[in-house]
C-alpha positions as CSV (number, residue, x, y, z in Angstrom):
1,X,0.0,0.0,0.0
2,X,2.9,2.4,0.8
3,X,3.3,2.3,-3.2
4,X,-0.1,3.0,-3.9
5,X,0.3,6.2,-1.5
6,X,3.2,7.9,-3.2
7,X,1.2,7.6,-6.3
8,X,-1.6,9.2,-5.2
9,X,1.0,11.5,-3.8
10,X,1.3,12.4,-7.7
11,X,-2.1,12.9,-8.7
12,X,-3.4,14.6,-5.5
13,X,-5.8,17.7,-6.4
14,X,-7.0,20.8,-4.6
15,X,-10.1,20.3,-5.4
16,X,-10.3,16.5,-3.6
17,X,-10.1,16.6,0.6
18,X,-7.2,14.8,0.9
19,X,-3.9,16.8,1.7
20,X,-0.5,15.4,0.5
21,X,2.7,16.3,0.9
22,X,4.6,17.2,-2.9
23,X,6.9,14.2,-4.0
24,X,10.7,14.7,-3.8
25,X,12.5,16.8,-6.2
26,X,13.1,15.4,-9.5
27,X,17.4,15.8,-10.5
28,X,17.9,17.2,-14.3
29,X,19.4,13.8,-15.6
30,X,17.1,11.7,-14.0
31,X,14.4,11.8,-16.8
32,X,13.5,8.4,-17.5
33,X,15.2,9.6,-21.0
34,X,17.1,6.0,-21.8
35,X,19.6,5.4,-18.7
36,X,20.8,8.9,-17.7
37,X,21.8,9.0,-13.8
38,X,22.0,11.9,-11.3
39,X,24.1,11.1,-8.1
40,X,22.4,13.7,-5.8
41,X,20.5,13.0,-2.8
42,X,17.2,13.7,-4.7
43,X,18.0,11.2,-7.0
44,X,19.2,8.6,-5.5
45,X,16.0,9.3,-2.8
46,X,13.7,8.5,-6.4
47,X,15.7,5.8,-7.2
48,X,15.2,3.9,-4.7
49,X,11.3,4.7,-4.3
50,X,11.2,3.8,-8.4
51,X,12.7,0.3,-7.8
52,X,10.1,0.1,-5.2
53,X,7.3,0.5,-7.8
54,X,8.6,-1.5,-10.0
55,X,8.9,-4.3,-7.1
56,X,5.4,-3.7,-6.4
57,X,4.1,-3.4,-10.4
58,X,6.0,-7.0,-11.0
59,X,4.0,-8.3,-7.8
60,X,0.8,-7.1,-9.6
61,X,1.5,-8.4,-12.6
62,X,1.8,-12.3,-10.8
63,X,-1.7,-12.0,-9.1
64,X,-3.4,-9.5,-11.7
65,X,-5.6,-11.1,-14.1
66,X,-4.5,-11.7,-18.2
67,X,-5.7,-9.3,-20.2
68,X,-8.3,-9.6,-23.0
69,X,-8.1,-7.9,-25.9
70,X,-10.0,-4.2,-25.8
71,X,-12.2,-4.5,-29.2
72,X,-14.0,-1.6,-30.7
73,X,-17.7,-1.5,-30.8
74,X,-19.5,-2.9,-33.6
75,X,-22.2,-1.2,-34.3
76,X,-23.8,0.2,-37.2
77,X,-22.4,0.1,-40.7
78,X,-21.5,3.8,-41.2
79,X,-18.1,4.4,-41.6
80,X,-16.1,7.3,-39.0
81,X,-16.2,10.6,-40.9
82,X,-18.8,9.4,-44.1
83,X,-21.1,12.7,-43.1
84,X,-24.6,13.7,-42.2
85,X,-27.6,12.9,-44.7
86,X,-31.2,11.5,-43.7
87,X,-30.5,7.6,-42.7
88,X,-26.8,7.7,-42.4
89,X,-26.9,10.5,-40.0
90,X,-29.1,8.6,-37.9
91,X,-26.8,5.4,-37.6
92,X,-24.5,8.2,-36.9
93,X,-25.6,9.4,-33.8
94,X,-27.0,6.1,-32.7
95,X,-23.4,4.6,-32.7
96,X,-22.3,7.4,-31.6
97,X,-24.5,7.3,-28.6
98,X,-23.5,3.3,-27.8
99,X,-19.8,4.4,-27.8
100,X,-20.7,6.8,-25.5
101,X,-22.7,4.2,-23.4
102,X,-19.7,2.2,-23.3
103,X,-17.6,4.8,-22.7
104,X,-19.9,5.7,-19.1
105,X,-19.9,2.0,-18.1
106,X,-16.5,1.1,-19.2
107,X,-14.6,4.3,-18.3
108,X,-12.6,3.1,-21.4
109,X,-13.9,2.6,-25.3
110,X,-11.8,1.5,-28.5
111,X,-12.5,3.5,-31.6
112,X,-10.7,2.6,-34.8
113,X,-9.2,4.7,-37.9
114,X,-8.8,8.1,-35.9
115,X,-5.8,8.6,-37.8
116,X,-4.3,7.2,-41.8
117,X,-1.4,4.7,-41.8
118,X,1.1,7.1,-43.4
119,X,0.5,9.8,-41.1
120,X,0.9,7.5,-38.2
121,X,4.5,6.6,-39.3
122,X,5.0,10.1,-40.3
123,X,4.4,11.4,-36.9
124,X,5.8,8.5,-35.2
125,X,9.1,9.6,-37.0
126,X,9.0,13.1,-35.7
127,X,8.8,12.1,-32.4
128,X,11.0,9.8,-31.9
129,X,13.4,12.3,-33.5
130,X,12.0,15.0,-31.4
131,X,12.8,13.3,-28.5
132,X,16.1,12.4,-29.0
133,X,17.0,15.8,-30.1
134,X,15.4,17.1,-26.5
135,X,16.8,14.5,-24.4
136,X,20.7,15.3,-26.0
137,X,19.3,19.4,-24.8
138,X,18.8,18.1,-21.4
139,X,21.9,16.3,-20.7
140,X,24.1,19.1,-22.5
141,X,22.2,21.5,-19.8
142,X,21.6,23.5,-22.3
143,X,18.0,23.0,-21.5
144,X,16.1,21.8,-18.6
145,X,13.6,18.8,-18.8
146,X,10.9,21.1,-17.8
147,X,10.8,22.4,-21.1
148,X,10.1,19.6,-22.9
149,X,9.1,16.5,-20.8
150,X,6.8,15.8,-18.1
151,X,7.0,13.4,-15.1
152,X,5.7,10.2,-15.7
153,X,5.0,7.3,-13.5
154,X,8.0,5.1,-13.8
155,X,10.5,6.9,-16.2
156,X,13.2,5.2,-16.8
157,X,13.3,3.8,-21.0
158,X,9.7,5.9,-20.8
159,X,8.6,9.1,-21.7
160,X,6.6,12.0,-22.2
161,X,7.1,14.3,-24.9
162,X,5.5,17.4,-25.0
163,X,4.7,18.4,-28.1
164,X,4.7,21.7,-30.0
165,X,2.0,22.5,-32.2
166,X,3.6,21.5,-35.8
167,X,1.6,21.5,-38.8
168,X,1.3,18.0,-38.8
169,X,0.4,18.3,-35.0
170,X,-2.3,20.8,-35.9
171,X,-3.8,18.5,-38.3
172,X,-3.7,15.5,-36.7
173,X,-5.6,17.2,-33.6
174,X,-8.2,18.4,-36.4
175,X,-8.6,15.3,-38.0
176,X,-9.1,13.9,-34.3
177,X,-12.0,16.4,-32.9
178,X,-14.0,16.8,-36.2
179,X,-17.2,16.3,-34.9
180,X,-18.3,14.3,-37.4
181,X,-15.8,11.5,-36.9
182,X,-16.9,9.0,-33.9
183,X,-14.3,10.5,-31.8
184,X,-15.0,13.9,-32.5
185,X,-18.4,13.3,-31.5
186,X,-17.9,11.4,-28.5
187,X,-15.9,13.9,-27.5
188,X,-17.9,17.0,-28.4
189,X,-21.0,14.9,-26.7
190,X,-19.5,13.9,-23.3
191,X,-17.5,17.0,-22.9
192,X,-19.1,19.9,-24.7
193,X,-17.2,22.4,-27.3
194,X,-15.9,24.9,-24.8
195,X,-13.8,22.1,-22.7
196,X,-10.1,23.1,-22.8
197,X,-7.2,20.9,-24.7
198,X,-5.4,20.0,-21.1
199,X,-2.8,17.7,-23.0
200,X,-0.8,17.4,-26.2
201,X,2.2,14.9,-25.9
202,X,3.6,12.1,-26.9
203,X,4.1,9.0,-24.2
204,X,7.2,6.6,-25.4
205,X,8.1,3.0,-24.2
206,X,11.7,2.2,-24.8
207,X,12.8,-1.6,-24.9
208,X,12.9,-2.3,-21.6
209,X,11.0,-0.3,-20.0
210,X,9.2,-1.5,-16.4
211,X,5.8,-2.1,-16.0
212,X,3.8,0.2,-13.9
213,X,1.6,0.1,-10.8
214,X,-2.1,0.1,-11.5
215,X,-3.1,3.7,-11.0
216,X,-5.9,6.2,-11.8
217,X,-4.7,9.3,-13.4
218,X,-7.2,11.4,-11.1
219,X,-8.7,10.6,-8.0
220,X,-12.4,10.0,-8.2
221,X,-14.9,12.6,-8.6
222,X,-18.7,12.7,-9.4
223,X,-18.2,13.8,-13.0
224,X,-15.2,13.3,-15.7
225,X,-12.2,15.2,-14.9
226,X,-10.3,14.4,-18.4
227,X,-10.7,12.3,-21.4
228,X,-7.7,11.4,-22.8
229,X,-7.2,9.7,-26.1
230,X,-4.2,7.5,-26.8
231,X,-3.3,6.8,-30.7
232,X,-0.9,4.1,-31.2
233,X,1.7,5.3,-33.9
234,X,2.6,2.1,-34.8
235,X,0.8,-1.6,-34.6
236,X,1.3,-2.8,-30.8
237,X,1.2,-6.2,-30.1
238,X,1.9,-7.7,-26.2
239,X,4.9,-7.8,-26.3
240,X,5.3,-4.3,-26.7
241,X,3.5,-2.8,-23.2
242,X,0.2,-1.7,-24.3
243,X,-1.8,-0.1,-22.4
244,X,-4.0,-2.5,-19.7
245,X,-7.2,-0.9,-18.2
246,X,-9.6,-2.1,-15.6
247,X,-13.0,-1.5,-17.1
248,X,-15.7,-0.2,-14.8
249,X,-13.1,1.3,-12.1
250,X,-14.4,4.8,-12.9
251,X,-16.9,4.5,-9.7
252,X,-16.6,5.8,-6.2
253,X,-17.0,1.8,-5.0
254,X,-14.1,0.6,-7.2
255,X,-11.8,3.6,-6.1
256,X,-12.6,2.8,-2.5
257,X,-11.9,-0.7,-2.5
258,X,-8.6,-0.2,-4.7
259,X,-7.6,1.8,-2.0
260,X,-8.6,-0.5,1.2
261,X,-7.8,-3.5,-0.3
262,X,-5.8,-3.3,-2.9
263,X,-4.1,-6.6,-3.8
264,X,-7.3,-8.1,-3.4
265,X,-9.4,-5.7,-5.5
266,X,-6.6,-5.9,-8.3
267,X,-6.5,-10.1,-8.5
268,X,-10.9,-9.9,-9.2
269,X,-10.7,-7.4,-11.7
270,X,-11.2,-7.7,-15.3
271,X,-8.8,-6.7,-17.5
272,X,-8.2,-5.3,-20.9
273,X,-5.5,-4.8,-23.6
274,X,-4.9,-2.6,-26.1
275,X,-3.1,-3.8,-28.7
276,X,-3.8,-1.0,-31.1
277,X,-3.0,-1.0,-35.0
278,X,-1.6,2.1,-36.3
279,X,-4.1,4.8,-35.9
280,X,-6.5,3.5,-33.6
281,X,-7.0,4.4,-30.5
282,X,-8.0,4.1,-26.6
283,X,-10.2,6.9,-25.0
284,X,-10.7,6.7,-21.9
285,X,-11.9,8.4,-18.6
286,X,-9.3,9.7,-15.9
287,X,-10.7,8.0,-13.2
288,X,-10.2,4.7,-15.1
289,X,-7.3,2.5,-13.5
290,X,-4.6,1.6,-15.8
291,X,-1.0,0.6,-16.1
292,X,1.4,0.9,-19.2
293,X,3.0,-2.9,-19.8
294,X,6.8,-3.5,-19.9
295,X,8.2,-3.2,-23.7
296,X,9.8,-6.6,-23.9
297,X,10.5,-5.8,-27.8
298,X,13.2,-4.4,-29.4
299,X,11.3,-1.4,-30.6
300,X,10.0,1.6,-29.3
301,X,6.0,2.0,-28.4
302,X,5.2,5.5,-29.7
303,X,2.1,6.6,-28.6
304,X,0.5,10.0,-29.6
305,X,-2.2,11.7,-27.0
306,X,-4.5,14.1,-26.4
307,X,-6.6,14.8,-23.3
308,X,-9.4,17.5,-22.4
309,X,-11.1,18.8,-19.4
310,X,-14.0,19.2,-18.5
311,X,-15.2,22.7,-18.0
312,X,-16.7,22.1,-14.6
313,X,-13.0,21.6,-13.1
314,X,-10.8,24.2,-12.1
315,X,-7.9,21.8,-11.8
316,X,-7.8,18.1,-11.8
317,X,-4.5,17.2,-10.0
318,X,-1.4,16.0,-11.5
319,X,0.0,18.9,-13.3
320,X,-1.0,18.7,-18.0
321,X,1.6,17.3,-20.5
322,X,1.7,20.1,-23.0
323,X,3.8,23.2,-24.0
324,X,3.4,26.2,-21.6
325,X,2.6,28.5,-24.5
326,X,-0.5,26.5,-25.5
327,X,-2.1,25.9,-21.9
328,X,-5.3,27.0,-21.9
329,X,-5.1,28.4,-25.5
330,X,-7.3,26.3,-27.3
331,X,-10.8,24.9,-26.9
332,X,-12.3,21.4,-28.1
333,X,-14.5,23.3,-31.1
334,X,-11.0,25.6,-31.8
335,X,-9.2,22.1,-32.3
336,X,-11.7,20.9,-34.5
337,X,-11.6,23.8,-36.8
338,X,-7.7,24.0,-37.2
């Protein structure tokens, strides 16, 4: 349990009761960027809580359920982003409304084709490049890893690439919010247009990487803090760490049990996997309880993402992966007309 404390130590909110005390100071080449090592106090202080979590994620994995496969929902036979007209704009909405269904009991729903193949591999390229070039910034200290990453739970061979907003950026985020896609309207539907783009990164899995704990990315509340919407940049197969979720574990009851008895409350829960082709994606509620696998491959696990708040919170907690110039910049309807 002392593990599942110091995470919620990460995600704690002023908007929630609880009090916490910050976590330790993180040292500049202690990123999580490939194997970079800091020898101060601080640093060794994290490296020794991070082995802990890794202990404790490995102990999960042993008693935690195998994951099935997270399919998309088949409904209906029109196809994301066909348009509007008479009957096809009824099968629209209604599939539009069952994803959203699922999305409310599930706190996690697959949705296919949100971006093309070739821009998948185009922007997986970028990244990848992007991050390299950022991570040689921060260990030349000619920049800090403020500027360009964010923490992220478990960090070594993993991380989290904020992202500037690139004209392939910008039209990927279009592409993704039109609401006339499935997304976009799922989105547009559960959140409304004036809910805030809260992230814009990119999450990467090196080989190697640990598994994580099972973890929330909010603390529960009575409405939806965030969705966030993960798009695999490549195809992801098991072997590679996708994402597992624990569907239904966006309730008040499955937050309280996870935190009084949380070996127990992990081993009976269902699981889910998503091993994404290129350009599909996860969406999924920030109450939802999660983990990011360990990449036992030889390639890295690209992942792009977007998340947005909900209007009715302030804050949410854990502080947004995205640029400081674009915080609070743009709205879900600006996105969609970029």
């Amino acid at each position: 349990m002392k593990f599942l404390l110091l995470l919620l130590l990460l995600i704690a909110s002023p908007l929630y009761t609880q009090t916490f005390a910050p976590p330790p100071s993180r040292p500049l080449k202690n990123s999580g960027l490939r194997n970079s090592v800091s020898p101060d106090a601080a640093g060794l202080l994290y490296a020794d809580q991070e082995s802990g979590l890794i202990n404790q994620a490995s102990l999960e994995g042993t008693f935690m359920k195998p994951p099935k496969s997270l399919l998309p929902l088949k409904t209906g036979t029109v196809k994301s982003g066909s348009g509007f007209g008479g009957g096809k704009e009824t099968l629209f909405k209604e599939r539009g409304r069952a994803i959203q269904k699922v999305l409310k009991k599930d706190g996690v729903v697959r949705i296919d084709g949100v971006l093309n193949k070739d821009t998948c591999a185009e922007l997986r390229s970028w990244v990848l490049r992007e991050a390299d070039l950022r991570r040689s910034e921060v260990d030349s200290g000619t920049a800090s890893i403020s500027d360009h990453f964010s923490d992220v739970l478990l960090r070594k061979n993993r991380c989290d690439l904020r992202l500037p907003l690139s004209p392939l950026v910008e039209t990927c985020v279009s592409g993704m919010t039109d609401p006339s896609t499935d997304l976009g309207y799922l989105l547009h539907s559960t959140l409304g247009p004036t809910s805030p783009l809260h992230e814009l990164a990119s999450m990467i899995s090196y080989p190697s990487s640990s598994r994580q704990t099972a973890h929330p990315d909010t603390p529960y509340n009575s409405g939806i803090p965030l969705l966030t919407i993960f798009v695999a940049l490549q195809d992801v197969d098991i072997t590679m760490g996708p994402t597992t979720f624990l569907p239904g574990t966006n309730k008040s009851d499955k937050h309280a049990k996870f935190q009084s008895d949380h070996d127990n409350f992990l081993k009976g829960s269902k699981t889910v996997c998503a091993e994404l082709k290129a350009g599909d994606c996860s969406c999924f509620d920030s109450r939802t309880i999660h983990l990011g696998g360990a990449n036992l491959s030889e390639v890295e696990r690209a992942m792009f993402y977007v998340s947005f708040r909900n209007p009715e919170f302030v804050a949410v907690g854990n502080p947004p992966s995205i640029k400081p110039e674009l915080e609070g910049k743009f709205t879900l309807e600006d996105c969609s007309r970029m």
